[in-house]
PDB file of N, CA, C and O in Angstrom, chain B, residues numbered from 101:
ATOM      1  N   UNK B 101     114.602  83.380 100.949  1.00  0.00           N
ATOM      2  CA  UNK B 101     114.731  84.811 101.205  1.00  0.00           C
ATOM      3  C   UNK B 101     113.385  85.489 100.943  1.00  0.00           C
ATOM      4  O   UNK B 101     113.024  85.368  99.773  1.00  0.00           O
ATOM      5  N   UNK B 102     112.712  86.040 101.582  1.00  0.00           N
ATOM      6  CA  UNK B 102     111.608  86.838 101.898  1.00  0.00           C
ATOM      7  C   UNK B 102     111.694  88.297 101.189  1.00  0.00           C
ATOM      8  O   UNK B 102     112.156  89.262 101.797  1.00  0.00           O
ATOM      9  N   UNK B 103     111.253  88.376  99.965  1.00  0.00           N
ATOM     10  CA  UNK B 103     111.132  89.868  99.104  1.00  0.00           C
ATOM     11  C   UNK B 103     110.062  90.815  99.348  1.00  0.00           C
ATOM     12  O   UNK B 103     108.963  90.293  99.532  1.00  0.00           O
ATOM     13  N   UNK B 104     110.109  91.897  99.389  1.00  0.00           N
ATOM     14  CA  UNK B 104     109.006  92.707  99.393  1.00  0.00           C
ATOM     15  C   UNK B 104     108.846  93.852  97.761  1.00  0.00           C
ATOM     16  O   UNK B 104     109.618  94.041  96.822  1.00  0.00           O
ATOM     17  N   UNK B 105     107.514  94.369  98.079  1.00  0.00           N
ATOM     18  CA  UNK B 105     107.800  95.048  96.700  1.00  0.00           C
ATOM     19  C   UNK B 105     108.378  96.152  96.468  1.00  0.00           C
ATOM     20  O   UNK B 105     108.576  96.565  95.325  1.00  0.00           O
ATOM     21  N   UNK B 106     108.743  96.806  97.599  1.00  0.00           N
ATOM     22  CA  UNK B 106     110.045  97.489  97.329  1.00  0.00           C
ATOM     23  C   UNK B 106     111.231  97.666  96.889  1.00  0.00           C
ATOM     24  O   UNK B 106     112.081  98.527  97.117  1.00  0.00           O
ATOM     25  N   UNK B 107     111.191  96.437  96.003  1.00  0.00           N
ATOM     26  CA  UNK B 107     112.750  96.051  95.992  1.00  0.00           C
ATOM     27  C   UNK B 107     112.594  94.944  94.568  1.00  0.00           C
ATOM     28  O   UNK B 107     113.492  94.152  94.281  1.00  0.00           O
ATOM     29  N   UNK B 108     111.323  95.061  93.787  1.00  0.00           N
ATOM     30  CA  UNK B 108     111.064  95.288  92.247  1.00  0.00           C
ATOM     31  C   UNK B 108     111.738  96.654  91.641  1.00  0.00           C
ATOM     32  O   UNK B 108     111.891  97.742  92.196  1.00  0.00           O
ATOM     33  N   UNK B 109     112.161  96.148  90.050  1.00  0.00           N
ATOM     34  CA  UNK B 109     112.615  97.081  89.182  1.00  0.00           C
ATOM     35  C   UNK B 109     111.571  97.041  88.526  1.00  0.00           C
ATOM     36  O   UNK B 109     110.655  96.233  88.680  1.00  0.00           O
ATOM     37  N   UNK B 110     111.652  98.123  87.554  1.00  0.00           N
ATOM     38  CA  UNK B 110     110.680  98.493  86.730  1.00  0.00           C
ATOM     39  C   UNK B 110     110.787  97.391  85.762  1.00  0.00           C
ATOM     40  O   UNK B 110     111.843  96.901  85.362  1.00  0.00           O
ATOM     41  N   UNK B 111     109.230  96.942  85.317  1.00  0.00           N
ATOM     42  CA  UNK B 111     108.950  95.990  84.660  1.00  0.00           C
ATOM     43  C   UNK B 111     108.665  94.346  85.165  1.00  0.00           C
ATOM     44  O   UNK B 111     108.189  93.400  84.538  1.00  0.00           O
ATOM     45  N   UNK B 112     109.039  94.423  86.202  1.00  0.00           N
ATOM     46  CA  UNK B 112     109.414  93.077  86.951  1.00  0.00           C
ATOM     47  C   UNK B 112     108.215  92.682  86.993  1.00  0.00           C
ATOM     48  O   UNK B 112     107.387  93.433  86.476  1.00  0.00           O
ATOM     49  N   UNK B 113     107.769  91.495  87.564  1.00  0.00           N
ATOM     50  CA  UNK B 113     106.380  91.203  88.229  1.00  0.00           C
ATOM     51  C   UNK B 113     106.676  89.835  89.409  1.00  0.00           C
ATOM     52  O   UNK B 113     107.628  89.064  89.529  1.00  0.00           O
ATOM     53  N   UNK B 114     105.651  89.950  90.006  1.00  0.00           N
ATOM     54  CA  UNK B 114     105.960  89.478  91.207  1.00  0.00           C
ATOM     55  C   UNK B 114     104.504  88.464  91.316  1.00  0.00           C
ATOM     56  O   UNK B 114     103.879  88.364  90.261  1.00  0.00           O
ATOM     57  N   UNK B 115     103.926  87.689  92.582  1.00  0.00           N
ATOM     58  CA  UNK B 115     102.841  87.588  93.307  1.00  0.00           C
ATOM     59  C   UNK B 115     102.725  87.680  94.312  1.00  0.00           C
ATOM     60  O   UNK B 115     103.618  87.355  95.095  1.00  0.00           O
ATOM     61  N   UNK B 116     101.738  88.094  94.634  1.00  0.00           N
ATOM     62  CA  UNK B 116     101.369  88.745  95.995  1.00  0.00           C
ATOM     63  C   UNK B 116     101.511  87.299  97.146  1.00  0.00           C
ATOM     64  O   UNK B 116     100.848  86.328  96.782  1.00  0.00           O
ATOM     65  N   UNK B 117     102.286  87.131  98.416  1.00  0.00           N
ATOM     66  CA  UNK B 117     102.243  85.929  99.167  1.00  0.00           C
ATOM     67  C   UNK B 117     101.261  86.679 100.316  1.00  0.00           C
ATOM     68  O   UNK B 117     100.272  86.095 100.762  1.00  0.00           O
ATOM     69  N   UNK B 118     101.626  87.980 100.728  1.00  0.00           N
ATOM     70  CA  UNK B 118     100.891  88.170 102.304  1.00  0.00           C
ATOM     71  C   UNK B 118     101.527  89.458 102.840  1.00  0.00           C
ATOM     72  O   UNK B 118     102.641  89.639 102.349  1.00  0.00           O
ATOM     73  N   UNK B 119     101.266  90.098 103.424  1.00  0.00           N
ATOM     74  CA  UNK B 119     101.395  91.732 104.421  1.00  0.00           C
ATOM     75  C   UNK B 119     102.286  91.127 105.094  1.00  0.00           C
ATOM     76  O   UNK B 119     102.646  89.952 105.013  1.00  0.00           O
ATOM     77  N   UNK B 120     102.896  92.542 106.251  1.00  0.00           N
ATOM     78  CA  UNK B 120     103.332  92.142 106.989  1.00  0.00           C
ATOM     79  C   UNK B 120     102.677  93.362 108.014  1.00  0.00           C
ATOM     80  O   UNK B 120     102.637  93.184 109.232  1.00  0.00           O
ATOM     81  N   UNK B 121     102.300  94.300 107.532  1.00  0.00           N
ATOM     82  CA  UNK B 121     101.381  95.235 108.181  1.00  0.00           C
ATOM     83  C   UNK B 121      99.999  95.290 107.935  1.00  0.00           C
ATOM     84  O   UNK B 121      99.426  95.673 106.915  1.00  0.00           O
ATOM     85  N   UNK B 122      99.394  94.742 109.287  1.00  0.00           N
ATOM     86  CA  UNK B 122      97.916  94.538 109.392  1.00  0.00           C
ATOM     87  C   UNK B 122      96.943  95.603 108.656  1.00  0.00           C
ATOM     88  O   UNK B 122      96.128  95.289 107.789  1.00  0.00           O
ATOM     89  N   UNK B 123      97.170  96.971 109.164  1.00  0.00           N
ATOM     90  CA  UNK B 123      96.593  98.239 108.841  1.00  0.00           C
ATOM     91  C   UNK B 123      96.709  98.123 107.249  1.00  0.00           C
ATOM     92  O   UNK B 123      95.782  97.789 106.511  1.00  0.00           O
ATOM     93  N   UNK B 124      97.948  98.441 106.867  1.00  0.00           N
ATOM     94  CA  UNK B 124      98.002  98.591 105.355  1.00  0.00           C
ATOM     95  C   UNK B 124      97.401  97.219 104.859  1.00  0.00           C
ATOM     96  O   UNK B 124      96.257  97.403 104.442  1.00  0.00           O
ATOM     97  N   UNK B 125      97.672  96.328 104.798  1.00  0.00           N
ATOM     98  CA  UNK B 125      96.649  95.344 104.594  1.00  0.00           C
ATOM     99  C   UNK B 125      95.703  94.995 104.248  1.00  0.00           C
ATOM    100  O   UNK B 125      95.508  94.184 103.342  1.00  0.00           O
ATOM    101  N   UNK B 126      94.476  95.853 105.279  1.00  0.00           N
ATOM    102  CA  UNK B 126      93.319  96.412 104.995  1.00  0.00           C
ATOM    103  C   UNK B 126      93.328  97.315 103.790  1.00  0.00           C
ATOM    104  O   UNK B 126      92.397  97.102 103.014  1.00  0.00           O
ATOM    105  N   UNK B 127      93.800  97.856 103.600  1.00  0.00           N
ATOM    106  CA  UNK B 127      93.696  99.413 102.731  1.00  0.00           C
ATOM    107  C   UNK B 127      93.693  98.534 101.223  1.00  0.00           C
ATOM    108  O   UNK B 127      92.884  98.575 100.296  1.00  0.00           O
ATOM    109  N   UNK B 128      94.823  97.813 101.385  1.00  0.00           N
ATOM    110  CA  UNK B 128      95.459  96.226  99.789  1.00  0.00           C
ATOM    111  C   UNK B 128      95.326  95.910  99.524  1.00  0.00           C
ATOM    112  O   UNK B 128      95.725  95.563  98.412  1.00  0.00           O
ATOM    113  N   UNK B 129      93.966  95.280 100.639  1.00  0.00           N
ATOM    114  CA  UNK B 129      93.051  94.316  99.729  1.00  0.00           C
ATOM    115  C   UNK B 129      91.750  94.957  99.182  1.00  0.00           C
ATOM    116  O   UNK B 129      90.977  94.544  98.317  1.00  0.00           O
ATOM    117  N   UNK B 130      91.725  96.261 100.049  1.00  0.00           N
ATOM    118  CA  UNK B 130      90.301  96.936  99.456  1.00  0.00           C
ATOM    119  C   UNK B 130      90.567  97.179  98.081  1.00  0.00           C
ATOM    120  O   UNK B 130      89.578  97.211  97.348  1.00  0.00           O
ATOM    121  N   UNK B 131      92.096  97.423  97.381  1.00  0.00           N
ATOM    122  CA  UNK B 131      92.457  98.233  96.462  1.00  0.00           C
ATOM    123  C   UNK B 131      92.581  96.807  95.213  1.00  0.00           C
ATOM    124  O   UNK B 131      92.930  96.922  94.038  1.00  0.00           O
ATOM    125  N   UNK B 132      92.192  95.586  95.899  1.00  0.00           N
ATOM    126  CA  UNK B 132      92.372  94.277  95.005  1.00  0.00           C
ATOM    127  C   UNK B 132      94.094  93.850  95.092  1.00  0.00           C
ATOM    128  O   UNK B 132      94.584  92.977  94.375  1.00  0.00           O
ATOM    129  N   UNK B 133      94.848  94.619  96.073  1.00  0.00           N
ATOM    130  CA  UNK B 133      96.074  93.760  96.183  1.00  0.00           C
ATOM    131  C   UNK B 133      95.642  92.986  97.104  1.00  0.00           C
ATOM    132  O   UNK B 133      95.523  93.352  98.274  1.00  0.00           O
ATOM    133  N   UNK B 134      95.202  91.181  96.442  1.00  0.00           N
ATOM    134  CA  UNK B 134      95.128  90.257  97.450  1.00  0.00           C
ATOM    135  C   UNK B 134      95.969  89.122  97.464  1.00  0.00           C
ATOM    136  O   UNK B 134      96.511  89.082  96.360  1.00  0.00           O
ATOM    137  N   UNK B 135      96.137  88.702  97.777  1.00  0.00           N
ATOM    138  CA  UNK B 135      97.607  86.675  97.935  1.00  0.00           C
ATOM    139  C   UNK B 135      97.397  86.431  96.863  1.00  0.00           C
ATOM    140  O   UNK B 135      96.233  86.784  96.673  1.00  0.00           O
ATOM    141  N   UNK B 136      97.926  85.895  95.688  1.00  0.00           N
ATOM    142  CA  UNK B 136      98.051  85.413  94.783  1.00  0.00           C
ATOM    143  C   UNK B 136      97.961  86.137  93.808  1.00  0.00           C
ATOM    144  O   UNK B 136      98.397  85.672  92.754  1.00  0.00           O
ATOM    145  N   UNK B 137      97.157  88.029  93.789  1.00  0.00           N
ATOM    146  CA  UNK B 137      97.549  88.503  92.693  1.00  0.00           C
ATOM    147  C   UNK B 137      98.943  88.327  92.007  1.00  0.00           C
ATOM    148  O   UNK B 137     100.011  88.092  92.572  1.00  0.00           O
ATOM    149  N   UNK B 138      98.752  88.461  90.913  1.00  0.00           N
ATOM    150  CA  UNK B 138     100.232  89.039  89.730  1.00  0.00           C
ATOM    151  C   UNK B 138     100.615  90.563  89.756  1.00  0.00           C
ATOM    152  O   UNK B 138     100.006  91.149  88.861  1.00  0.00           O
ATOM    153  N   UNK B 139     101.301  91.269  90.378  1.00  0.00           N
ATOM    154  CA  UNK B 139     101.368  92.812  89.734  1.00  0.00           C
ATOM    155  C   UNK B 139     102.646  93.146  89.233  1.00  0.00           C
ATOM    156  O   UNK B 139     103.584  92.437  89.597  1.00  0.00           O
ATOM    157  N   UNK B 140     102.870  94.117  88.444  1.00  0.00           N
ATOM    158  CA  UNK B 140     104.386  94.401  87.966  1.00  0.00           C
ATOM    159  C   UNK B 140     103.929  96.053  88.000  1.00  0.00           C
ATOM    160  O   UNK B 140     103.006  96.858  87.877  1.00  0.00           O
ATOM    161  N   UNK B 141     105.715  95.807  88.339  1.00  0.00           N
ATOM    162  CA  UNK B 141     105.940  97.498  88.790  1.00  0.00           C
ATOM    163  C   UNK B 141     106.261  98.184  87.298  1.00  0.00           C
ATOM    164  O   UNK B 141     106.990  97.792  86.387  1.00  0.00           O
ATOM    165  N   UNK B 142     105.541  99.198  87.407  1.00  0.00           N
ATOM    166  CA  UNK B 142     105.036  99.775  85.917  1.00  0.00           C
ATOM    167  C   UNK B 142     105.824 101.287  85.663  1.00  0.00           C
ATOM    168  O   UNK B 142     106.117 101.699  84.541  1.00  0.00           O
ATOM    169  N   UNK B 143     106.120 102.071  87.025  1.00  0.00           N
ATOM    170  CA  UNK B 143     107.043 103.015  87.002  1.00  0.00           C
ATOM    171  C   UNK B 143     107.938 103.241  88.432  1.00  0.00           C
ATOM    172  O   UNK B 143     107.966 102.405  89.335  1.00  0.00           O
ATOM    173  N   UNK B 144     108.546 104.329  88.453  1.00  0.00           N
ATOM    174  CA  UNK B 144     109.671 104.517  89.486  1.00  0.00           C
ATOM    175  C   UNK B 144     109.359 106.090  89.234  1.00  0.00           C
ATOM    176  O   UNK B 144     109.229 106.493  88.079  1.00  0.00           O
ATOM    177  N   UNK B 145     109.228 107.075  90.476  1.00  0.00           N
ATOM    178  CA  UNK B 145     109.374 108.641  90.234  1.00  0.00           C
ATOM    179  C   UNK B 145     110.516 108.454  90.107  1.00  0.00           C
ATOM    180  O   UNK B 145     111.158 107.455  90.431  1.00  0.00           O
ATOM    181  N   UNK B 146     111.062 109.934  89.353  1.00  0.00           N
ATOM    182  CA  UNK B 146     112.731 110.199  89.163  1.00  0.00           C
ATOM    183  C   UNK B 146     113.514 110.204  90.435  1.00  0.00           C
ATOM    184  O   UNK B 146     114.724 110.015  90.310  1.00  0.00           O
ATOM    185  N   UNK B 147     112.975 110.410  91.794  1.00  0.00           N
ATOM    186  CA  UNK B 147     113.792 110.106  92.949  1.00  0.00           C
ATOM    187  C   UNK B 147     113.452 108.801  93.869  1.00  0.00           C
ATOM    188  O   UNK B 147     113.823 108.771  95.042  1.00  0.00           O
ATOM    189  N   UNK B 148     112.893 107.969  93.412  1.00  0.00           N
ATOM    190  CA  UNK B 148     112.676 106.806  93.625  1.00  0.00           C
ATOM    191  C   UNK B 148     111.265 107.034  94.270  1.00  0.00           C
ATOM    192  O   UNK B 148     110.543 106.122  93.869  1.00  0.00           O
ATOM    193  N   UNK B 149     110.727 107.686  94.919  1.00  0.00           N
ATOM    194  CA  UNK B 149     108.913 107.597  95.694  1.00  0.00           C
ATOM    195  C   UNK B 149     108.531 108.396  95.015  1.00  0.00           C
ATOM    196  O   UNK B 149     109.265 109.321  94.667  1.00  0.00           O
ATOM    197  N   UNK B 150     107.088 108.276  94.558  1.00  0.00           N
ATOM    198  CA  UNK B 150     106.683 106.837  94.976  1.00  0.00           C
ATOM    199  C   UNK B 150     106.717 106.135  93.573  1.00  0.00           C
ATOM    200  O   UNK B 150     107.187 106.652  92.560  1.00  0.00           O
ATOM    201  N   UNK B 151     106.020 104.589  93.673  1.00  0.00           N
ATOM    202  CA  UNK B 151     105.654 103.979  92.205  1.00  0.00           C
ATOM    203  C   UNK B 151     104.609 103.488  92.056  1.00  0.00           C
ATOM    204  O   UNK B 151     103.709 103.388  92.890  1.00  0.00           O
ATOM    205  N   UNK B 152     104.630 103.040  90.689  1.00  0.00           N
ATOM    206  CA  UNK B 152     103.144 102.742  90.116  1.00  0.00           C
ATOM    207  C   UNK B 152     103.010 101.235  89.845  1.00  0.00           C
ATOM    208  O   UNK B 152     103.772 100.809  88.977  1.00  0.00           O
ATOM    209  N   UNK B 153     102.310 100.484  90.337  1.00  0.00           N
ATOM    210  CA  UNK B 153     101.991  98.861  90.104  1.00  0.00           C
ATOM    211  C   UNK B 153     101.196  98.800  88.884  1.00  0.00           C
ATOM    212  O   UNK B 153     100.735  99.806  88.346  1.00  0.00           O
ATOM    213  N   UNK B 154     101.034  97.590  88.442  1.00  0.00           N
ATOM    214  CA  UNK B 154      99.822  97.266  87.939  1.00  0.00           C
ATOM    215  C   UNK B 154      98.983  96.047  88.462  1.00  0.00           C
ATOM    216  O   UNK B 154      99.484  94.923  88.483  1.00  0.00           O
ATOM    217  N   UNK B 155      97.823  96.261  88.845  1.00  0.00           N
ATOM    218  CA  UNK B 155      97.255  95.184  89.727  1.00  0.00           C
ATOM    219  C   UNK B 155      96.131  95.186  89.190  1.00  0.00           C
ATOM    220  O   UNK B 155      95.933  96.318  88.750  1.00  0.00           O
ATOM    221  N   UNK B 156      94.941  94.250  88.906  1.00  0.00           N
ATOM    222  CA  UNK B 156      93.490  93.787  88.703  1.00  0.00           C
ATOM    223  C   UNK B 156      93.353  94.444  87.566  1.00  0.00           C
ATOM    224  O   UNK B 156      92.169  94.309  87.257  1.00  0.00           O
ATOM    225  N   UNK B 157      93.939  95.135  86.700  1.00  0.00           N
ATOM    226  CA  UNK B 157      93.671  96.045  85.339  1.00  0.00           C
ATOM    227  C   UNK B 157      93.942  97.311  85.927  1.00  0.00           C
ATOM    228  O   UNK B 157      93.445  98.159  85.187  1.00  0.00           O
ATOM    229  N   UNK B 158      94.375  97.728  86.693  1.00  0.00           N
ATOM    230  CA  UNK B 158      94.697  99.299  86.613  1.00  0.00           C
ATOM    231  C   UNK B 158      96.181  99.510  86.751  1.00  0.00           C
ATOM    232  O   UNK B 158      97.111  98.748  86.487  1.00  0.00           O
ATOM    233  N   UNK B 159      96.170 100.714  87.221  1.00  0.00           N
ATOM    234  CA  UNK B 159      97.741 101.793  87.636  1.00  0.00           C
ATOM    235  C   UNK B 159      97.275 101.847  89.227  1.00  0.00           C
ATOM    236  O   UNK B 159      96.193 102.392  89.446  1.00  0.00           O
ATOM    237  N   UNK B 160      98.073 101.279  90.430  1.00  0.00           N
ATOM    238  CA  UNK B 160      98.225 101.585  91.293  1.00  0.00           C
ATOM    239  C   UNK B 160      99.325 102.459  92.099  1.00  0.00           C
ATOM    240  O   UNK B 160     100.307 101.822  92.478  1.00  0.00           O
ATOM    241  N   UNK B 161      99.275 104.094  92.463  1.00  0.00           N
ATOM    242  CA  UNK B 161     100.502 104.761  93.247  1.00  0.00           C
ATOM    243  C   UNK B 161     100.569 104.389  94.329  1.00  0.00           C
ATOM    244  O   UNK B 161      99.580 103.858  94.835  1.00  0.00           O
ATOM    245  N   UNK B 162     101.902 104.562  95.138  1.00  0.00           N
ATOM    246  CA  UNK B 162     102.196 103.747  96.647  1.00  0.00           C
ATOM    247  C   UNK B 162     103.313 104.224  97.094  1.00  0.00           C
ATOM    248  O   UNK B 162     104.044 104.479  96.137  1.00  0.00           O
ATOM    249  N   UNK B 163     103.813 104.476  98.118  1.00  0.00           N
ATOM    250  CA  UNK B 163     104.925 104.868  98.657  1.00  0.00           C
ATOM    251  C   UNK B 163     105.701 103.261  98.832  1.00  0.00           C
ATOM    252  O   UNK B 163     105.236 102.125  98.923  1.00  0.00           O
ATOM    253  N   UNK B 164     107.431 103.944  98.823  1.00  0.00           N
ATOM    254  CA  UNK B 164     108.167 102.756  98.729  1.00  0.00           C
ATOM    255  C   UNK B 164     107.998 102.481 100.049  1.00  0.00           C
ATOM    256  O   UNK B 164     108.343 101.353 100.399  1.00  0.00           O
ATOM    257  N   UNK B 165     107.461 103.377 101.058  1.00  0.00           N
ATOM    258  CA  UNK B 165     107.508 102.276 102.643  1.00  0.00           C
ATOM    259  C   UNK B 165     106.123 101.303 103.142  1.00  0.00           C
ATOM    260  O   UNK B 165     106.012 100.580 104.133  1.00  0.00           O
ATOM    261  N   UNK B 166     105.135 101.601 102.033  1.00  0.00           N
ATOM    262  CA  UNK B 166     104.059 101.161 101.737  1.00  0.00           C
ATOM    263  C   UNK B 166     104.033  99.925 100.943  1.00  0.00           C
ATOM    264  O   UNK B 166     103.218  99.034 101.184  1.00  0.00           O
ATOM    265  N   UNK B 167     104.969  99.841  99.934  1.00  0.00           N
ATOM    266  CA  UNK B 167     105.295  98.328  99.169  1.00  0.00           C
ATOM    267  C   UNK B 167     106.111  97.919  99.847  1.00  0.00           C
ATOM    268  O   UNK B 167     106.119  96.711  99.612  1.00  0.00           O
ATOM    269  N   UNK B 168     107.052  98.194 100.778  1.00  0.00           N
ATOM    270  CA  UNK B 168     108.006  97.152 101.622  1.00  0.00           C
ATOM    271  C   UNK B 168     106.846  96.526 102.850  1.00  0.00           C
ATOM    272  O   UNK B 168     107.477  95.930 103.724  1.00  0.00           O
ATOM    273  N   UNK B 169     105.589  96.524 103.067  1.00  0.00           N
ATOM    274  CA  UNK B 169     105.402  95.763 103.260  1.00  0.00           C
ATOM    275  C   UNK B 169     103.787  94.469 103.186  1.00  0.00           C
ATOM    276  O   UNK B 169     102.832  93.956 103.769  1.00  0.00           O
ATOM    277  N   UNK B 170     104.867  94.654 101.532  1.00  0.00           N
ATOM    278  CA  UNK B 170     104.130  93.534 100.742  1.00  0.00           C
ATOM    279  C   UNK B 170     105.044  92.493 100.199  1.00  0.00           C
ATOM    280  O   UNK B 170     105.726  92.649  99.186  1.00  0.00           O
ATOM    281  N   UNK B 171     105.008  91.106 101.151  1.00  0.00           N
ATOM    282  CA  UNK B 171     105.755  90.070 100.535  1.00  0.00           C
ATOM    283  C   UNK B 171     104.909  89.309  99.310  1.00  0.00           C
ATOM    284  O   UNK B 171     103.773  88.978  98.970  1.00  0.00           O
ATOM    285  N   UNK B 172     106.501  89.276  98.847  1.00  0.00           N
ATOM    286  CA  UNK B 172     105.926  88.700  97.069  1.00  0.00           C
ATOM    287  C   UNK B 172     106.942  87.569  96.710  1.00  0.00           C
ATOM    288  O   UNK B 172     107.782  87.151  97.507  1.00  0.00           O
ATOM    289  N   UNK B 173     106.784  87.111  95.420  1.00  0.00           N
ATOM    290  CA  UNK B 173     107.572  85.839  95.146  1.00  0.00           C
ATOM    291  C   UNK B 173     107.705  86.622  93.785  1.00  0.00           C
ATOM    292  O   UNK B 173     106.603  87.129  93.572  1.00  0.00           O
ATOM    293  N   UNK B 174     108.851  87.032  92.464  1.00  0.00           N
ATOM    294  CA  UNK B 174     109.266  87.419  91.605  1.00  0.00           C
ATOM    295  C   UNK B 174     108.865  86.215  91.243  1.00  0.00           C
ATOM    296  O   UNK B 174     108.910  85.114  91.791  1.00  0.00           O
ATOM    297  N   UNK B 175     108.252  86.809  89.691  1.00  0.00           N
ATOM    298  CA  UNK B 175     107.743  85.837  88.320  1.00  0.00           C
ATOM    299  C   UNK B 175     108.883  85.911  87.144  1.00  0.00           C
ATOM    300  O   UNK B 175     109.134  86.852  86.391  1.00  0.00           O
ATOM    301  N   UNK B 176     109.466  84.678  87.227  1.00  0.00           N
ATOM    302  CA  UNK B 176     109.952  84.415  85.612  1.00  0.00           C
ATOM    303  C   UNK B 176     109.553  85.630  84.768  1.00  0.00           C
ATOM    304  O   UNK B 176     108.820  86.589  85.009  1.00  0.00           O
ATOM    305  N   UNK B 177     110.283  85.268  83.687  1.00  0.00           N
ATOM    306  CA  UNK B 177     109.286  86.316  81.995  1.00  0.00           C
ATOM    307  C   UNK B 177     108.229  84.869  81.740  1.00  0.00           C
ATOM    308  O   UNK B 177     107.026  84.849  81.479  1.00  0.00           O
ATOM    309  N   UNK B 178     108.829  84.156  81.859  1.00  0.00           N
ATOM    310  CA  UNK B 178     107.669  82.980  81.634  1.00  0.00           C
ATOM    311  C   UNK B 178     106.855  83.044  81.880  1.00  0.00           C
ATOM    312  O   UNK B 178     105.950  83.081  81.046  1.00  0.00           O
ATOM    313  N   UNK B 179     106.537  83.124  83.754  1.00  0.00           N
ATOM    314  CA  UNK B 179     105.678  83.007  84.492  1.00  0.00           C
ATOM    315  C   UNK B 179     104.533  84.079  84.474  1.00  0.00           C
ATOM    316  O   UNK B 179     103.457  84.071  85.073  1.00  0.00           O
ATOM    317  N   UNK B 180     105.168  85.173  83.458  1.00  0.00           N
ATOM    318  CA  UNK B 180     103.898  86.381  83.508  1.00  0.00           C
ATOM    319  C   UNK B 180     102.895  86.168  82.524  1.00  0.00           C
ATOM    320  O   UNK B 180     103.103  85.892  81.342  1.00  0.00           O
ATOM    321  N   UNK B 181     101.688  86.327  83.137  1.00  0.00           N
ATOM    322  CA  UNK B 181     100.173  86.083  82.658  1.00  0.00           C
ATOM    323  C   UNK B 181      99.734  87.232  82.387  1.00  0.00           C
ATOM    324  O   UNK B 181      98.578  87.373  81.986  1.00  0.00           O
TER     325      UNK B 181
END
């Protein structure tokens, strides 16, 4: 089953596998969301858009139609580095 990050809860973490939108893409990787990062979703606004990642050491904001299309693979609690 194919996840995107839209569809992380707060706290979760994921890795980055690949886009599915070329354009935004560009913008993702300029911002250091690249394939194999780690990021975890760090907040939720009170009406769900937008949220806040954490990626390469920072706070990243994003609209939820902007993380749906970023496929990811969910990390264990183990698996987080």
């Amino acid at each position: 089953m194919v996840e995107n990050l839209a569809e992380l809860t707060e706290g979760e973490s994921a890795r980055i596998l690949s886009f599915t939108d070329l354009e935004m893409s560009l913008k993702f990787l300029e911002m250091g969301c690249i394939p194999g990062e780690i990021i975890t979703l760090e907040r939720v606004a009170p009406f769900g858009d937008p949220i806040a990642i954490s990626v390469a050491g920072y706070l990243l904001s994003m609209r939820k139609s902007e993380a749906a299309t970023v496929v990811i693979k969910r990390l264990n609690a183990s698996q987080n580095k």
